[in-house]
LUMMI-291863 format. One line per field, with one value per residue (C-alpha): residue number from 0; residue in three letters; x, y, z. Coordinates in steps of 0.05 Angstrom, whole numbers, plus 5000, padded with zeros to 4 digits. Layout:
<nuvos>
i <- (NUM, ...)
aa <- (ala, ...)
xx <- (X, ...)
yy <- (Y, ...)
zz <- (Z, ...)
</nuvos>
This chain:
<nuvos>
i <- (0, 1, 2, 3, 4, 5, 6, 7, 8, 9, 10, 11, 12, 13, 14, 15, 16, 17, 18, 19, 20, 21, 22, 23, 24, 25, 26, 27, 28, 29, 30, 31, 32, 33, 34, 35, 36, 37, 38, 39, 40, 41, 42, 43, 44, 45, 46, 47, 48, 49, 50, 51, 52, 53, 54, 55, 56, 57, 58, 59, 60, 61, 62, 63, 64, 65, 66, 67, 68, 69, 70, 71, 72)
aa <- (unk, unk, unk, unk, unk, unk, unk, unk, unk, unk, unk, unk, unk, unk, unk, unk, unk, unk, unk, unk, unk, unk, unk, unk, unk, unk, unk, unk, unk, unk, unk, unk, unk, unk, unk, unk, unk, unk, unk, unk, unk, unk, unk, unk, unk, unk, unk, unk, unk, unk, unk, unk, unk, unk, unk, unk, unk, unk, unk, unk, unk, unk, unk, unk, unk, unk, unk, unk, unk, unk, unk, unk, unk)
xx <- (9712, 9697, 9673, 9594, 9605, 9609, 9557, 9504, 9450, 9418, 9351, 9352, 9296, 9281, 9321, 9382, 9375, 9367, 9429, 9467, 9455, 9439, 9381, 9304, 9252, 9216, 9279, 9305, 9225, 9242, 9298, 9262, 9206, 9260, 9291, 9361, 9357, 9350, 9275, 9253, 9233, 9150, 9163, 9088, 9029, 9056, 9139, 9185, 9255, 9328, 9378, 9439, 9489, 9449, 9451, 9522, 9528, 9489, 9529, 9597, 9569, 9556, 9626, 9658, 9615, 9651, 9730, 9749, 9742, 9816, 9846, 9896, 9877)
yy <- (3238, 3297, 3366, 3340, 3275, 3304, 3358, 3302, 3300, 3223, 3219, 3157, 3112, 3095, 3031, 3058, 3112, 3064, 3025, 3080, 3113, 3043, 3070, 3046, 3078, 3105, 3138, 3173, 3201, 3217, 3252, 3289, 3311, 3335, 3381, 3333, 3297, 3318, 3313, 3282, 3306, 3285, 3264, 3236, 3230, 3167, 3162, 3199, 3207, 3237, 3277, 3248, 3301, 3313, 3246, 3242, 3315, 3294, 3232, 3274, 3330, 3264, 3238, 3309, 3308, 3249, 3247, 3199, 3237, 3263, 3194, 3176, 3114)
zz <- (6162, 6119, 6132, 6097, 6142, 6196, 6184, 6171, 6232, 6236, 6283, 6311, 6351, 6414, 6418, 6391, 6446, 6501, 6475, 6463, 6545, 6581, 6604, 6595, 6569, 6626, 6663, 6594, 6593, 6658, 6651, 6586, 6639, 6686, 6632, 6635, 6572, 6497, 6476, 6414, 6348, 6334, 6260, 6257, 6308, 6328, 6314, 6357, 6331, 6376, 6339, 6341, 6356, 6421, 6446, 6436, 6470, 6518, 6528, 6531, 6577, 6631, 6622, 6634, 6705, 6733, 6763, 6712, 6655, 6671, 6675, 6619, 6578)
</nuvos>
């Protein structure tokens, strides 16, 4: 991927958020209110819309908590 590829932030819904973590709705609000999980962006009164990159920190930061981050694949 290029250097402009790369640099390119996509906010993405709800769904592809739950997909994404394999969690619900309700427990990744949770974990918003519990200051654990990237909050969204208000784009309008009523659409809510996740950055990207911070999913996919977020996502990374978990898998470096756990042992089996070190095992070889």
């Amino acid at each position: 991927m290029s250097d402009v590829e790369q640099s390119v932030d996509r906010l993405i819904r709800i769904d592809e958020v739950k997909r994404r973590v394999g969690l619900g709705k309700s427990m990744i609000y949770l974990l918003i209110q519990e200051g654990r999980f990237p909050a969204p962006y208000k784009i309008s009164p009523f659409a809510s819309r996740w950055s990207d990159r911070e999913v996919v920190a977020w996502i990374d930061d978990l898998k470096d908590g756990f042992e089996g981050k070190k095992r070889k694949v």
